[in-house]
NURO-638867 format. One record per residue (C-alpha): residue number from 1; y, z, x. Coordinates in steps of 0.1 Angstrom, whole numbers, plus 5000, padded with zeros to 4 digits. Layout:
BEGIN
+-----+------+------+------+
:  nr :    y :    z :    x :
+-----+------+------+------+
: NUM :    Y :    Z :    X :
...
+-----+------+------+------+
end
This chain:
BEGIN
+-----+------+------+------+
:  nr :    y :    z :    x :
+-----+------+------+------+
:   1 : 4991 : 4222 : 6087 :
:   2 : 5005 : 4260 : 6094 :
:   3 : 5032 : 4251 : 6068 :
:   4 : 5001 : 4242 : 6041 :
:   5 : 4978 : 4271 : 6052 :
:   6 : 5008 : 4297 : 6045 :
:   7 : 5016 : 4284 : 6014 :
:   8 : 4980 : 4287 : 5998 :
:   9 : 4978 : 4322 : 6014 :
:  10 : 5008 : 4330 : 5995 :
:  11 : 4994 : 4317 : 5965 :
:  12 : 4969 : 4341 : 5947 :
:  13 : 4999 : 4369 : 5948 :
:  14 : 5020 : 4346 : 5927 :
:  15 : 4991 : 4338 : 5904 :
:  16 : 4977 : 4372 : 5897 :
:  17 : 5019 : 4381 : 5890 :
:  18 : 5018 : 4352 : 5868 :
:  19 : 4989 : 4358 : 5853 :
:  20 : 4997 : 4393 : 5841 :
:  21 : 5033 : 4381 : 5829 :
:  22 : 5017 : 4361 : 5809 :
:  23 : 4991 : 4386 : 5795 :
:  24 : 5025 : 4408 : 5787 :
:  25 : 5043 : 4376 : 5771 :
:  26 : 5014 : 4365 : 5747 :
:  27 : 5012 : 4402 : 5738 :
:  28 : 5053 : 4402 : 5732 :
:  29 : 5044 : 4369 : 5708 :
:  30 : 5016 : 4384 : 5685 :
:  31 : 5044 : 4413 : 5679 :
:  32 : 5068 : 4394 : 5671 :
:  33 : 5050 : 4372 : 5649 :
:  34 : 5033 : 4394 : 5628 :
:  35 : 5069 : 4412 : 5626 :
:  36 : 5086 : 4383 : 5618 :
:  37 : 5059 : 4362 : 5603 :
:  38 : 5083 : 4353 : 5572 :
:  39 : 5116 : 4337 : 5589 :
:  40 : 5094 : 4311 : 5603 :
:  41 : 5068 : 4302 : 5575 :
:  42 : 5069 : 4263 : 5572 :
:  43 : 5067 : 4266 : 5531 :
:  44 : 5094 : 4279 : 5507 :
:  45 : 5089 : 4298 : 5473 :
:  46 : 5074 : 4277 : 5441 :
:  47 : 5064 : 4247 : 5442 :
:  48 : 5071 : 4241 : 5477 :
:  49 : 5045 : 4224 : 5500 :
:  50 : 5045 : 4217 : 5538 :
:  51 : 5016 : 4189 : 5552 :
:  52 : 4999 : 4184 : 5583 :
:  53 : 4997 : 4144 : 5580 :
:  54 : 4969 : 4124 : 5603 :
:  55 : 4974 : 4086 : 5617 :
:  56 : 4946 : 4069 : 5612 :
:  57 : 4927 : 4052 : 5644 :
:  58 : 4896 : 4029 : 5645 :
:  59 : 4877 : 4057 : 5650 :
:  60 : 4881 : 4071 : 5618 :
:  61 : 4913 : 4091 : 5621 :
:  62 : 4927 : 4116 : 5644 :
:  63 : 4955 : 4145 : 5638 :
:  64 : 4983 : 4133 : 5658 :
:  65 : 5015 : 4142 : 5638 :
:  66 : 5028 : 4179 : 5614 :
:  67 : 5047 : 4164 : 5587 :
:  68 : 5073 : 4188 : 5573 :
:  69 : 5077 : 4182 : 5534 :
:  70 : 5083 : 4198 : 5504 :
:  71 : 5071 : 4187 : 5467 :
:  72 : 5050 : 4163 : 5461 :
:  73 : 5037 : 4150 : 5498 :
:  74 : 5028 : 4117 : 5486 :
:  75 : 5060 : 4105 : 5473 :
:  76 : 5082 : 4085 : 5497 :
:  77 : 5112 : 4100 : 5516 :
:  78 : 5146 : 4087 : 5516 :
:  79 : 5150 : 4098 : 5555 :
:  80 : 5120 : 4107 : 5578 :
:  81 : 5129 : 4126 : 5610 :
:  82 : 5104 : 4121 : 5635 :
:  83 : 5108 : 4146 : 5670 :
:  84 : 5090 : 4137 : 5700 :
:  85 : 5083 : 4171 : 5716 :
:  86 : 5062 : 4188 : 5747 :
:  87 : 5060 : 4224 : 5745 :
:  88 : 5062 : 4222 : 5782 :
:  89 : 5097 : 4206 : 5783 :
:  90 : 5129 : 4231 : 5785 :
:  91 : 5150 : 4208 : 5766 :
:  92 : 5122 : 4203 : 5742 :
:  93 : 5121 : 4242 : 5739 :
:  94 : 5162 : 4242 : 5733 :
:  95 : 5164 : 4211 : 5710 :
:  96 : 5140 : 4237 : 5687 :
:  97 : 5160 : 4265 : 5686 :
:  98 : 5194 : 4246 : 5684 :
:  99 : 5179 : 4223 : 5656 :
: 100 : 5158 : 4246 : 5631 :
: 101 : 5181 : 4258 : 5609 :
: 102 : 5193 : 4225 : 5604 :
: 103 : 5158 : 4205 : 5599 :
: 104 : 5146 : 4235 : 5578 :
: 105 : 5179 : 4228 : 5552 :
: 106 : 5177 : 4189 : 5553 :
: 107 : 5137 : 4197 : 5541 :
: 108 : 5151 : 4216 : 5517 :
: 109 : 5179 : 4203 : 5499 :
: 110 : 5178 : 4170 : 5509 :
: 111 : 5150 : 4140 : 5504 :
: 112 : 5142 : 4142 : 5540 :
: 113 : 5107 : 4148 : 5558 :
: 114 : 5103 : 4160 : 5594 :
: 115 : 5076 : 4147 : 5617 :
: 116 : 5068 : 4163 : 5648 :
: 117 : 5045 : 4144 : 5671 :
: 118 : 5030 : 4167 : 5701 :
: 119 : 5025 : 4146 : 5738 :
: 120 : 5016 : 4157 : 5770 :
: 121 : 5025 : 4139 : 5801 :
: 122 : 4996 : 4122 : 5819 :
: 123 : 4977 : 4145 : 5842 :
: 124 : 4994 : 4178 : 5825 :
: 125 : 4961 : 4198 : 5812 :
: 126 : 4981 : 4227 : 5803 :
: 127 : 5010 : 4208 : 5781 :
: 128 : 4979 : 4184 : 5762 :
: 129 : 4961 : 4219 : 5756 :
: 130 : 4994 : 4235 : 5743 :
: 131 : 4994 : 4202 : 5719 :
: 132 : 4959 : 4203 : 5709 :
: 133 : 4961 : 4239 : 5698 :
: 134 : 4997 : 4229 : 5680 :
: 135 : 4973 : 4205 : 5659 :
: 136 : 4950 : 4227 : 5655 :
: 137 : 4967 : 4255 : 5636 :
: 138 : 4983 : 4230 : 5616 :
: 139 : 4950 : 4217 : 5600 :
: 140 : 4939 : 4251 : 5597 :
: 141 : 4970 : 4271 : 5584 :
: 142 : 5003 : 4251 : 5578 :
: 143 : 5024 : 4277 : 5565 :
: 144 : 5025 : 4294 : 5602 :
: 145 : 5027 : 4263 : 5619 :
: 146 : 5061 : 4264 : 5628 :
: 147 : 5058 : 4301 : 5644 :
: 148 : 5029 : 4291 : 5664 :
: 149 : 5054 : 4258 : 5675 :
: 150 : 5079 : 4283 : 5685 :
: 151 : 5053 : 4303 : 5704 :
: 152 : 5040 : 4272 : 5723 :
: 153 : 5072 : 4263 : 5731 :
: 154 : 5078 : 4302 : 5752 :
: 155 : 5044 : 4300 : 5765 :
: 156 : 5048 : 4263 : 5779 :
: 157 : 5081 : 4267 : 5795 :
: 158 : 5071 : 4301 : 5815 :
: 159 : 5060 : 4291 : 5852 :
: 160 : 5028 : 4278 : 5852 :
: 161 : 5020 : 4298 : 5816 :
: 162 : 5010 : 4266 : 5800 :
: 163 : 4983 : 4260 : 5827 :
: 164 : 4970 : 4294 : 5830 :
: 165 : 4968 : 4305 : 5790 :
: 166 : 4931 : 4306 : 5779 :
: 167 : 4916 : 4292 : 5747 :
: 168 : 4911 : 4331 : 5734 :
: 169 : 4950 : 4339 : 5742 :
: 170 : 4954 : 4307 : 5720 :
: 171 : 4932 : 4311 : 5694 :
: 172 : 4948 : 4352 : 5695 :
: 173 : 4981 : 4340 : 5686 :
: 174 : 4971 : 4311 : 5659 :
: 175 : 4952 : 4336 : 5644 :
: 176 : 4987 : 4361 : 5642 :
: 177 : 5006 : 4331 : 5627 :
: 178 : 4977 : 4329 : 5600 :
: 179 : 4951 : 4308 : 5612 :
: 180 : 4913 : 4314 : 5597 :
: 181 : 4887 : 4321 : 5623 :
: 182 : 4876 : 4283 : 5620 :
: 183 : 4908 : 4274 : 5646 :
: 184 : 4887 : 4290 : 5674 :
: 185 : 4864 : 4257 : 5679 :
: 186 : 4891 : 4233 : 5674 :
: 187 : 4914 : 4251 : 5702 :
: 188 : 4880 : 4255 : 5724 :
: 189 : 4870 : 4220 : 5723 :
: 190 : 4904 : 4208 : 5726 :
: 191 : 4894 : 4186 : 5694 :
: 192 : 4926 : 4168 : 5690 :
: 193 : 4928 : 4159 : 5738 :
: 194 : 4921 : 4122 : 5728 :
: 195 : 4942 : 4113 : 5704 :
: 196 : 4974 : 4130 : 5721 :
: 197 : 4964 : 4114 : 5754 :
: 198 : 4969 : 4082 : 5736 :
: 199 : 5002 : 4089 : 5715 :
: 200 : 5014 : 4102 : 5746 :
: 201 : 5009 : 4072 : 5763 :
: 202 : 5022 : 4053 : 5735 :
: 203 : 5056 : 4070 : 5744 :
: 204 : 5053 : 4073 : 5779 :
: 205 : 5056 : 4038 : 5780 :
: 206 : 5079 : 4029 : 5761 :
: 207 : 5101 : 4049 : 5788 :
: 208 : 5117 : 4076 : 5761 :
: 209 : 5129 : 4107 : 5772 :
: 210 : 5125 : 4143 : 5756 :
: 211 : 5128 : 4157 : 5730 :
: 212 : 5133 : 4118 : 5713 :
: 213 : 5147 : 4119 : 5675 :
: 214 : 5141 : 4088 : 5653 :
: 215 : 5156 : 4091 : 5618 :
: 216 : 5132 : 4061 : 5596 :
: 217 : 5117 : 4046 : 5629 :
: 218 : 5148 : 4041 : 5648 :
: 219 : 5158 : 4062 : 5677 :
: 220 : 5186 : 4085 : 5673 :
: 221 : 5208 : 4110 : 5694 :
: 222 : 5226 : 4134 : 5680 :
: 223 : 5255 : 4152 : 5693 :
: 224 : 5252 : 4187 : 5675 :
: 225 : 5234 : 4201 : 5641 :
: 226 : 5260 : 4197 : 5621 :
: 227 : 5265 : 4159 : 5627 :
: 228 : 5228 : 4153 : 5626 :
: 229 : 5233 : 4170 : 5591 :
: 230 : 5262 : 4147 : 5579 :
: 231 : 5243 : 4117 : 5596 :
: 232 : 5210 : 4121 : 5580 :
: 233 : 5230 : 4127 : 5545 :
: 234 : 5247 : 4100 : 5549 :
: 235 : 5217 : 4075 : 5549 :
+-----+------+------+------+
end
């Protein structure tokens, strides 16, 4: 009992540092992005197109997946990468980093398409918010989607930053990635909660561990860029 009453004493300093670290940090992103809004745009020059895709539910459709392409979206990919990812999940967060270039090129100059499916692990408010706001800048603005991933990805793997950020915080940074001033209800109302609770679930138990790859629908590891390259050109 002594032990429980010390540590919720101890608390509220932690969370009012934690709080204002994170004020600084979402500050630190909206720099950045609007300074280097370009290197992460999701489309290219010309002709080039990037598309949020939706799965279609029983309930008449919910946005559950970004789809990476370029050219015409409706024509059929030789490869489709699909990434399972939580913006509250380090190796998530690294997987990212390590793999952008890379997924960004096979996009590019290679008949591939990337899909990146947002889940939250039961219970996890913060992460499924995180998700729900990933979804919701990319109905609203596709071209900064990525940026605003990358942003999710630092906010969600700071402490307790994905629990604490609010909807304006959120709806701030979407709107320094490109979003219009329509994201602000979708973010608010968490618009897009259902629909990752059950993907997420989908996943969960099927037992997978994250970030999971799956090139076409089968699961894949791979060992570094470079052989995911060859790999996926290979197909």
């Amino acid at each position: 009992m002594v032990r429980v009453a010390q540590e919720q004493g101890s608390s509220y300093p932690r969370v009012r540092r934690i709080g204002a670290l994170l004020v600084i940090v979402v500050v630190v992103l909206v720099v950045v992005i609007v300074v280097t809004r370009g290197d992460e745009q999701t489309t290219g020059s010309g002709d080039a197109s990037a598309t949020a895709s939706t799965t279609v539910t029983e309930d008449g459709g919910d946005a559950r997946v970004v789809r990476i392409d370029e050219g015409d979206p409706r024509r059929e990919r030789r490869v489709v990468i699909t990434i399972i990812e939580d913006y509250t999940c380090e190796a998530c967060a690294a997987f990212a980093v390590q793999y952008r270039t890379v997924l960004r090129s096979l996009v590019t100059t290679f008949d591939a398409a990337v899909e990146h499916v947002p889940v939250a692990a039961e219970g996890d408010a913060g992460a499924l918010r995180l998700a729900n706001a990933s979804l919701c800048m990319a109905g609203d603005s596709i071209e900064g989607w990525m940026a605003f991933r990358s942003a999710m990805f630092e906010l969600g793997t700071i402490g307790a930053g994905a629990a604490m950020v609010t909807d304006a915080q959120l709806v701030r940074i979407a709107q320094a990635t490109g979003a219009s001033h329509g994201v602000t209800e979708c973010i608010a109302g968490n618009r897009h909660a259902s629909g990752i609770e059950e993907t997420s679930a989908r996943w969960s138990s099927d037992g997978v561990e994250l970030p999971h790859i799956e090139l076409n629908g089968e699961p894949y590891a791979p060992e570094s860029p470079e052989e995911l390259a060859a790999h996926v050109r290979g197909l």
